[in-house]
C-alpha positions as CSV (number, residue, x, y, z in Angstrom):
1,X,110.8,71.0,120.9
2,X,109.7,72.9,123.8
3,X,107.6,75.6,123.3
4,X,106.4,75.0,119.7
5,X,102.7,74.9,119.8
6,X,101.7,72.1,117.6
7,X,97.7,70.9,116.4
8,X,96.9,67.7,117.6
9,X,97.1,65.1,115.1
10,X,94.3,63.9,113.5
11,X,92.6,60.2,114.8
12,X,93.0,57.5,112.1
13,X,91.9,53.7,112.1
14,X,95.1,51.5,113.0
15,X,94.7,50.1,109.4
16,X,95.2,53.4,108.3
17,X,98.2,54.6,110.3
18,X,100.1,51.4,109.7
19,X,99.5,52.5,105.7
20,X,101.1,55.4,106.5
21,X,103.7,54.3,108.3
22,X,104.6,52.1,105.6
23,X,104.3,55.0,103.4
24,X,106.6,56.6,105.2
25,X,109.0,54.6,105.7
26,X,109.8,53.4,102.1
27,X,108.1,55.5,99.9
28,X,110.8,57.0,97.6
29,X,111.8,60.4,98.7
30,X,111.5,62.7,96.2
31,X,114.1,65.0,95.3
32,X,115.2,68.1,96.0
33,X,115.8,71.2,94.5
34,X,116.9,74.5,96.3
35,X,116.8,77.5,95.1
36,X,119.5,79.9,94.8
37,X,119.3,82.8,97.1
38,X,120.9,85.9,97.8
39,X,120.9,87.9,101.3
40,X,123.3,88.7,104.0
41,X,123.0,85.0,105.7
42,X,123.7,83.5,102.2
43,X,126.5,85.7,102.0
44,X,127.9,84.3,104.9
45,X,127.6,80.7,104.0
46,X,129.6,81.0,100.7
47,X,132.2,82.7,102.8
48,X,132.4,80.5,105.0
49,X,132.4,77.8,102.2
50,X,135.2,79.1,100.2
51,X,137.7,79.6,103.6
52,X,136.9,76.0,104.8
53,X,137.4,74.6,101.4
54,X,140.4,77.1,100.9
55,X,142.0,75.7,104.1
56,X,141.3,72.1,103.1
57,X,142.4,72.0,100.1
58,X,145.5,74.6,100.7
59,X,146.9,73.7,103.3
60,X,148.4,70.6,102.9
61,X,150.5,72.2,100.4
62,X,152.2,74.5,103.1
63,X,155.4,73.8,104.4
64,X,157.9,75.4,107.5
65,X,161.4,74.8,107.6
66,X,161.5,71.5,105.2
67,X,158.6,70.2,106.5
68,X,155.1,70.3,105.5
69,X,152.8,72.0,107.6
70,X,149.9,69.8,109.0
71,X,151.2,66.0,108.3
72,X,150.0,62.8,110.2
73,X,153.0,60.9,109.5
74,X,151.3,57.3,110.8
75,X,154.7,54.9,109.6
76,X,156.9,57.1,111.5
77,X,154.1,57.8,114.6
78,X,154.7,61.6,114.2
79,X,152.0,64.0,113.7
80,X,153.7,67.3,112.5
81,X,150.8,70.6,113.5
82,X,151.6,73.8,112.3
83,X,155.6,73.4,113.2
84,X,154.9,71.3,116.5
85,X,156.0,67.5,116.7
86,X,153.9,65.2,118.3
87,X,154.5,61.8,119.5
88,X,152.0,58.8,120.6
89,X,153.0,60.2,123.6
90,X,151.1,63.4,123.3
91,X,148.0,61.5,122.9
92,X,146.3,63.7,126.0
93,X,146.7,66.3,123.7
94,X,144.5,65.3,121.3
95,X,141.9,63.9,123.4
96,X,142.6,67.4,125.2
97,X,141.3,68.8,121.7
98,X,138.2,66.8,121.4
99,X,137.3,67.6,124.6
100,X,137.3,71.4,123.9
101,X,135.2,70.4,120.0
102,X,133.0,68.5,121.3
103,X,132.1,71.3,124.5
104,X,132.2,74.0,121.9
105,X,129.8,72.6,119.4
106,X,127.5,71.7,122.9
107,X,128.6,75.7,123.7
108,X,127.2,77.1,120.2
109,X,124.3,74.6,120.1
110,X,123.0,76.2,123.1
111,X,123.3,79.9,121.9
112,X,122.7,79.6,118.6
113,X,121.3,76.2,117.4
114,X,122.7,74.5,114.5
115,X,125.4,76.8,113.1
116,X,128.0,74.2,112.9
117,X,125.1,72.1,110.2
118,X,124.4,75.5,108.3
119,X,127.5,77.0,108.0
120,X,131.0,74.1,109.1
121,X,130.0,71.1,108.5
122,X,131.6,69.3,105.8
123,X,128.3,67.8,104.4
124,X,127.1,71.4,104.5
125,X,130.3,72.5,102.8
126,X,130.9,70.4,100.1
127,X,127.0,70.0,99.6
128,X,127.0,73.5,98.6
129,X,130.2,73.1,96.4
130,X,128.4,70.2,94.5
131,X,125.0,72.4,93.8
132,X,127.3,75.5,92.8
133,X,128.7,73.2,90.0
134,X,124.9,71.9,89.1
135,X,123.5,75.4,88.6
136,X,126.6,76.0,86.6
137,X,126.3,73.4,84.2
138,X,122.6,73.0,84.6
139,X,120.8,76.1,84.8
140,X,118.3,77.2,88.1
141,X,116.1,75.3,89.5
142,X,113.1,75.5,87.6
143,X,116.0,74.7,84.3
144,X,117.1,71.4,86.7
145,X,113.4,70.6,86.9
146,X,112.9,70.6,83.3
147,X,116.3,68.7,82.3
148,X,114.9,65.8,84.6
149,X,111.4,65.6,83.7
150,X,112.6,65.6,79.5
151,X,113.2,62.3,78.0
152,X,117.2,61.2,77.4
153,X,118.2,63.2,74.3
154,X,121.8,63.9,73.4
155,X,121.8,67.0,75.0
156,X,120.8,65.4,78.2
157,X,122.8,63.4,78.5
158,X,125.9,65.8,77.3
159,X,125.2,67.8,80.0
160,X,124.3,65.2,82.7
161,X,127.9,63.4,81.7
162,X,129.4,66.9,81.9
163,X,128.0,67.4,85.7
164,X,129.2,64.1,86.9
165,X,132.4,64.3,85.2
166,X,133.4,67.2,87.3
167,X,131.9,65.8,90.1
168,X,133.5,62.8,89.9
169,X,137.1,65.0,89.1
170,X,136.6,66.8,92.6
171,X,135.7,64.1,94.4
172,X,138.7,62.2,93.9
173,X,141.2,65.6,94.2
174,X,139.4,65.7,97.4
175,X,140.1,61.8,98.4
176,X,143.8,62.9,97.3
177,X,144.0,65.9,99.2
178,X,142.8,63.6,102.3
179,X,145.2,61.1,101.9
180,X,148.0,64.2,101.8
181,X,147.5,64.8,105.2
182,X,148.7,61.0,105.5
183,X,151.3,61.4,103.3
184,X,153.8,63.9,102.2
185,X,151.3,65.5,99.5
186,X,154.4,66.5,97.0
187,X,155.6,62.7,97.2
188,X,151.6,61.4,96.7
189,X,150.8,64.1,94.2
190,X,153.9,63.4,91.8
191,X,153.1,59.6,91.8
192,X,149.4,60.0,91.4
193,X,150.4,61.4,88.2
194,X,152.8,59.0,87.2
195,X,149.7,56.0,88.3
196,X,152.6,54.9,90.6
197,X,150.6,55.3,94.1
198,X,150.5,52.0,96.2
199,X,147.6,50.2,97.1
200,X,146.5,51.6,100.5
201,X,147.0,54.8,99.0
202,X,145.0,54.4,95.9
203,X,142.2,52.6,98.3
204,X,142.2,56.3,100.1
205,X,141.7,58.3,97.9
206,X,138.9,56.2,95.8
207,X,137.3,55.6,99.1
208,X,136.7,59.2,100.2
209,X,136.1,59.9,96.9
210,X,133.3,57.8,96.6
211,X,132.3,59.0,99.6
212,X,132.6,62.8,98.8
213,X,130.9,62.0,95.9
214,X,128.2,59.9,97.1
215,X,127.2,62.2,100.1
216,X,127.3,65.5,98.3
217,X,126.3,64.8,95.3
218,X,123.3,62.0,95.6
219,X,122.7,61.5,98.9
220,X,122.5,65.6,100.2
221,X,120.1,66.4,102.4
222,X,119.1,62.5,103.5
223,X,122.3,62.6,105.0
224,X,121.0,65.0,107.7
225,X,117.8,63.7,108.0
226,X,117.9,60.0,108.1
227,X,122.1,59.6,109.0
228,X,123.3,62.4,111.0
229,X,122.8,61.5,114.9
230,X,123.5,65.0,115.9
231,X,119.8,65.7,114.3
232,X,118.5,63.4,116.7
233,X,120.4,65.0,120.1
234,X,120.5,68.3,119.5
235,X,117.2,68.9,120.8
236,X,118.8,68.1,124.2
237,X,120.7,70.9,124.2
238,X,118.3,73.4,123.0
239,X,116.0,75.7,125.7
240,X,113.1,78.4,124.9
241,X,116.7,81.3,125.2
242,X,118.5,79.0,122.4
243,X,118.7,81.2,119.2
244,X,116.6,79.5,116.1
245,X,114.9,79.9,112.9
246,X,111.5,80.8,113.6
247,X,108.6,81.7,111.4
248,X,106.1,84.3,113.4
249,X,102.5,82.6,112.9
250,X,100.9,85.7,115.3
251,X,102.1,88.1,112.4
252,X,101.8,86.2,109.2
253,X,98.8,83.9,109.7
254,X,96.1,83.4,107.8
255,X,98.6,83.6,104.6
256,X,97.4,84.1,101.2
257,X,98.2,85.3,97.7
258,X,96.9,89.0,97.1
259,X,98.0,92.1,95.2
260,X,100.8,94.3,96.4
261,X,98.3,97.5,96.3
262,X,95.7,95.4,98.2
263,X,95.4,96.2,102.1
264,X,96.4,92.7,103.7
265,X,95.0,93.8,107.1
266,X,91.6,95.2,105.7
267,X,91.0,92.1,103.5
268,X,91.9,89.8,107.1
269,X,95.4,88.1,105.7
270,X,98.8,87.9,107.3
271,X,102.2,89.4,105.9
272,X,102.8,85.8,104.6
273,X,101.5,85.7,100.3
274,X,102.2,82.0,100.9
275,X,104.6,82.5,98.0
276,X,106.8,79.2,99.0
277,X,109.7,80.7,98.5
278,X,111.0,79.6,101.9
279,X,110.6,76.5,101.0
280,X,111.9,76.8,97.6
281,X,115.2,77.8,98.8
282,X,115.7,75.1,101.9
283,X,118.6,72.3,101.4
284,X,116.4,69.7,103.6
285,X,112.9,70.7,102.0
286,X,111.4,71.4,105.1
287,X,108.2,74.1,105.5
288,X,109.9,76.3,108.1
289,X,105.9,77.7,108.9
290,X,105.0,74.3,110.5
291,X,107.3,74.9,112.8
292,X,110.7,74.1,114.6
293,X,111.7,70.9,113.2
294,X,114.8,68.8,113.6
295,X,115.3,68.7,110.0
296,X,116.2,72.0,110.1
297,X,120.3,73.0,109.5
298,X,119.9,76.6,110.5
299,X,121.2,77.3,107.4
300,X,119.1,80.8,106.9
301,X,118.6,80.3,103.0
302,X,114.6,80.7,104.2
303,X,115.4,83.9,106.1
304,X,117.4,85.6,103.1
305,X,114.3,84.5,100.7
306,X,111.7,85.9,102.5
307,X,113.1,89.0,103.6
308,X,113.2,89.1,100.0
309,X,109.4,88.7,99.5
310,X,109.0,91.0,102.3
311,X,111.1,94.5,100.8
312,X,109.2,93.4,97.3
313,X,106.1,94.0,99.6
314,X,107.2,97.0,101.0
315,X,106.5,94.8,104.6
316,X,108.3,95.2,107.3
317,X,111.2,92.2,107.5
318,X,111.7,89.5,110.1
319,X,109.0,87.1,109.2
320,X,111.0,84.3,109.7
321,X,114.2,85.5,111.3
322,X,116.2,84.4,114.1
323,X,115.1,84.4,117.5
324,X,114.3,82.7,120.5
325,X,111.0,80.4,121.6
326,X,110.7,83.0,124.6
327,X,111.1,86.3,122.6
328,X,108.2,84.6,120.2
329,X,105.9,84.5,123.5
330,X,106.3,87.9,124.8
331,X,109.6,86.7,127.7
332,X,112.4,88.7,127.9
333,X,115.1,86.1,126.7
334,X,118.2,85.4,128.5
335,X,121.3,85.0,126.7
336,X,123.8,84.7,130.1
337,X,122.1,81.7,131.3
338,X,123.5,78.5,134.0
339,X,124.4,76.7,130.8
340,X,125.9,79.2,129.1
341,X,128.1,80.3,132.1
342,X,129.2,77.0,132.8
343,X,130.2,75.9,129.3
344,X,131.8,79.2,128.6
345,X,133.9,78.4,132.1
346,X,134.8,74.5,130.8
347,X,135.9,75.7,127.6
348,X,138.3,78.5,129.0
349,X,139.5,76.6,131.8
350,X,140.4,73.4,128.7
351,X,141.7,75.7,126.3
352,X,144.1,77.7,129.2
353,X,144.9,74.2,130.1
354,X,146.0,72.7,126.7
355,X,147.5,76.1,125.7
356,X,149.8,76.2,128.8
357,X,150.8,72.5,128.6
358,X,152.2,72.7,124.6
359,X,154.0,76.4,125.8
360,X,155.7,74.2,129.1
361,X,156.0,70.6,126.9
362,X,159.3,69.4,127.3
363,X,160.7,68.1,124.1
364,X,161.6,64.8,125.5
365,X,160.1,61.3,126.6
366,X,161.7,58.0,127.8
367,X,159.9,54.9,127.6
368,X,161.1,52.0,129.9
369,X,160.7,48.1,128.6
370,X,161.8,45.5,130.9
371,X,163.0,42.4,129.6
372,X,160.2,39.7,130.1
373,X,162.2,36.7,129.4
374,X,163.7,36.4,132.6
375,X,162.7,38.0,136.2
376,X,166.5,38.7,136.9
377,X,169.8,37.4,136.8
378,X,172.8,36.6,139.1
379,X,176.2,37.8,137.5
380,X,179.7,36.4,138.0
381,X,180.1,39.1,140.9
382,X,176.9,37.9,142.9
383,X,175.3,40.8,141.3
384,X,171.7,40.7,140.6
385,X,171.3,41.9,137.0
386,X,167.9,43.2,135.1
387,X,167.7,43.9,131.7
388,X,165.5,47.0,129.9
389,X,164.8,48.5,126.8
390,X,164.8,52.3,127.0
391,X,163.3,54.4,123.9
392,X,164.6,58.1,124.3
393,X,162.1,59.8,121.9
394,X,163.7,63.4,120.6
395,X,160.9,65.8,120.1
396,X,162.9,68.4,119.4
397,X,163.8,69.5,115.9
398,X,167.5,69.9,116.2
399,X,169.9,66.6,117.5
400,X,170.6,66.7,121.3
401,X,173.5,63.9,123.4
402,X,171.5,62.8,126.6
403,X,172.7,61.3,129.5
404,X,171.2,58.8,131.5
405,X,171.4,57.4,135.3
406,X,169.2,55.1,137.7
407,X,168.7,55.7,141.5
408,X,166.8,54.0,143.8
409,X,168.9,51.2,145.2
410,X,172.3,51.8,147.0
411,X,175.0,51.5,145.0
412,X,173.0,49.9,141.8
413,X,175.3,50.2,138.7
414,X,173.9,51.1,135.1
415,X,175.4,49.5,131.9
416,X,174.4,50.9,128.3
417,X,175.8,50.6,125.2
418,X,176.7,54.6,125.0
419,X,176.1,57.4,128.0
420,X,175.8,60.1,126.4
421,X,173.4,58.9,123.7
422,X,173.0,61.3,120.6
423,X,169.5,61.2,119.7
424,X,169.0,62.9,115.8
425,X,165.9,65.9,115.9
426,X,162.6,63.7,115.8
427,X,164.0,60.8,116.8
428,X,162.9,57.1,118.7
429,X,166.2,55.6,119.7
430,X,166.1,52.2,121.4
431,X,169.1,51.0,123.3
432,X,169.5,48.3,125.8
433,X,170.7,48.9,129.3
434,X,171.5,46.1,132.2
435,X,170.9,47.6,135.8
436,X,172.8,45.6,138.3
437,X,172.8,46.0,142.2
438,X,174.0,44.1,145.6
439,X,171.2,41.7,146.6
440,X,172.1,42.2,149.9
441,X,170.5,46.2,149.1
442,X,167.2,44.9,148.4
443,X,165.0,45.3,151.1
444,X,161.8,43.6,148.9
445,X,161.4,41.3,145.6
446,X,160.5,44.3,143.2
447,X,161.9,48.0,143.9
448,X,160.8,51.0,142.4
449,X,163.9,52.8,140.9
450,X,163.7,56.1,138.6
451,X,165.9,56.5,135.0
452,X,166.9,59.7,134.4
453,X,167.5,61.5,131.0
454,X,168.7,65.0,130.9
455,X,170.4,66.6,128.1
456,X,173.6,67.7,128.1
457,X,173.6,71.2,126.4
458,X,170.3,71.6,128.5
459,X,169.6,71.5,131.6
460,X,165.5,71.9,131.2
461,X,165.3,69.4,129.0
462,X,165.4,66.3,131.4
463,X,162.5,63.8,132.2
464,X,162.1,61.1,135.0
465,X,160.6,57.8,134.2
466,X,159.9,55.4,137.1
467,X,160.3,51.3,136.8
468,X,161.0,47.8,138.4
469,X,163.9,46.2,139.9
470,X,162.9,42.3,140.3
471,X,165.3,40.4,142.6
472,X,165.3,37.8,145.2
473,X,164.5,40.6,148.1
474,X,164.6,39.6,151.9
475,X,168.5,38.8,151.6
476,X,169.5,41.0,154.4
């Protein structure tokens, strides 16, 4: 990173740094164990744990008006958000969405660093839920420690069976709450009970089980380390203004145990006892005193610890704290910043965008099919015929009669099966149509002409689709 003053490496043979290398690269990582903490930060991160897991798990159980809530109805190509209807369609939408994530996690990478890995993400999240349940059943982590080390006794493997069983258990209520959002979760959750679900459904929910499991429960903190590409980026979008995690080395070095009653400064030490407690408590097992590092979540377990240390101390607080690579050097740092201005503009401009197209979305799309099996046809009446396949998709929640016309071509005649057509709320209706006109009106062998589609209870609710007329062209 920039900024972070680093010592330069030490100068080894090349025999010797390709045995570290190796070393490093498939040497068995050894595990790790964070320790509970308590603080203000860690306060935050359980909050923030319980509402995402709150919202995940609640509320696919929500319904409005018969429906349920948030439902990605795939079969029937409806995607049902918080009492809005959305069609393939309404794709833009979604990339529209994406857009505005992906700019807001660039937005708070810049101010802030990694909150999204410390507090949101869902490795994060359910990481935590899986370690809540381990202390539980457990003990600490100096109790954890123990139970590993200790050979297999009954009671190991009592309570080792115990941990995984309810692992296991909320791992796969999670893959079925994940596959609710799929499917209607009173329908899935009544035949999961009765062992009635079918087999795409069952491979769903064991497979993000299995993952859930497997991530937050084994794999933890490798996951950010070694499979995470946003560990690998982010330093992109980090400057010396960016708020991190920083350890002070100007007011803690040289560290070193002493006695509370002893007068660090006489006796040449820094506010750091080297007690390890930072270490101790971080979920990637990183030494935040060495330094930025992108191992580092930003999850602030290290801060809460040592401010800890610091009060038992009686020293002042804000050895490791949050700040920016400028304020550590003496600068002023700058929090309204080109980069911040401009993402901060982006983002508004998206999200007034998107917010103003779903308030003025018309309810109401027409998709036009022509019939490739033939260019065109001559009628009995020296007509020149084309047949299309219109699908009048209802977006609306009630049932609406529609009307529809064609202009383009002087006197070109539309034939359909019904005009009006009812279309049921929520509805893709496909009906044929013929469109005949005069060959002696075509100036060209392919016309543009428009189908209109305009309810008839409602005048606002009317769309314009444009197609092709195919015909011999040139007759005139």
């Amino acid at each position: 990173m920039d900024g972070v003053t680093r010592e330069a490496p030490e100068k080894k043979a090349p025999g010797q740094l390709d045995d570290d290398v190796a070393q490093s690269l498939y040497a068995k990582s050894e595990r790790v164990y964070p320790r509970e903490v308590h603080g203000i930060f860690a306060t935050m991160r359980v909050l923030a744990v319980v509402m995402l897991l709150g919202l995940f798990y609640g509320v696919c159980w929500l319904h409005w008006d018969g429906q349920q809530l948030l439902l990605f109805d795939l079969p029937a190509r409806q995607f049902h958000i918080f009492g809005l209807t959305l069609f393939p369609q309404d794709f833009l939408y979604l990339a529209g969405l994406l857009i505005i994530a992906a700019l807001s996690l660039f937005f708070f990478t810049a101010l802030a660093g990694r909150l999204w890995c410390g507090y949101a993400c869902p490795q994060t999240v359910w990481t935590e839920a899986f370690l809540w349940i381990e202390r539980k059943i457990e003990g600490d982590r100096r109790q954890q420690m123990k139970l590993d080390k200790s050979p297999w006794t009954g009671r190991k493997i009592a309570v080792k069976g115990a941990k995984h069983g309810i692992w296991i258990a909320f791992s796969l209520w999670t893959g079925l709450t994940f596959v609710g959002y799929f499917t209607p979760i009173l329908d899935l959750g009544s035949r999961a009970i009765s062992l009635e679900l079918g087999p795409w459904e069952t491979f769903w929910v064991l497979f993000y089980g299995f993952a859930t499991y497997g991530n937050a429960g084994w794999l933890r903190e490798q996951v950010c380390i070694y499979m995470c590409p946003y560990a690998r980026f982010q330093s992109a979008m980090f400057d010396k203004d960016t708020l991190v995690i920083s350890y002070e080395p100007a007011r803690g070095e040289p560290r070193g145990a002493r006695r509370r009653k002893v007068d660090h400064r006489a006796a040449g030490l820094g506010d750091c006892i080297d007690c390890t407690m930072c270490v101790q408590v971080c979920p990637t097992g990183i030494d935040i005193r060495d330094g930025l590092q992108y191992q580092c979540i930003a999850c602030a377990a290290c801060i809460d610890a040592c401010d800890q240390v610091m009060d038992q101390m009686n020293y002042p607080k804000g050895l490791i704290r949050y700040t920016t690579e400028s304020a550590v050097s003496g600068e002023k740092p700058k929090i309204l910043r080109p980069r911040m201005i401009v993402y901060a503009a982006i983002l508004a401009g998206l999200v007034i965008a998107l917010f103003s197209s779903v308030i003025t979305r018309t309810p109401l799309a027409l998709d036009i099919i022509r019939d490739r099996n033939a260019l065109y046809r001559e009628t009995n009446q020296g007509l020149v015929e084309n047949v299309y396949t219109l699908k009048l998709i209802n977006m609306d929640d009630r049932e609406h009669a529609y009307t529809i016309s064609v202009s383009g071509i002087e006197g070109m005649e539309l034939d359909t099966d019904l005009n009006p057509v009812p279309v049921a709320g929520r509805e893709v209706l496909s009906i044929p149509a013929r469109v005949r006109a005069d060959p002696y009106s075509l100036q060209r062998s392919s016309t543009a002409i428009v189908f209109s589609l305009e309810s008839t209870d409602d005048a606002s609710y009317r769309v314009d689709e444009e197609a092709r007329f195919l015909g011999p062209g040139g007759t005139r």
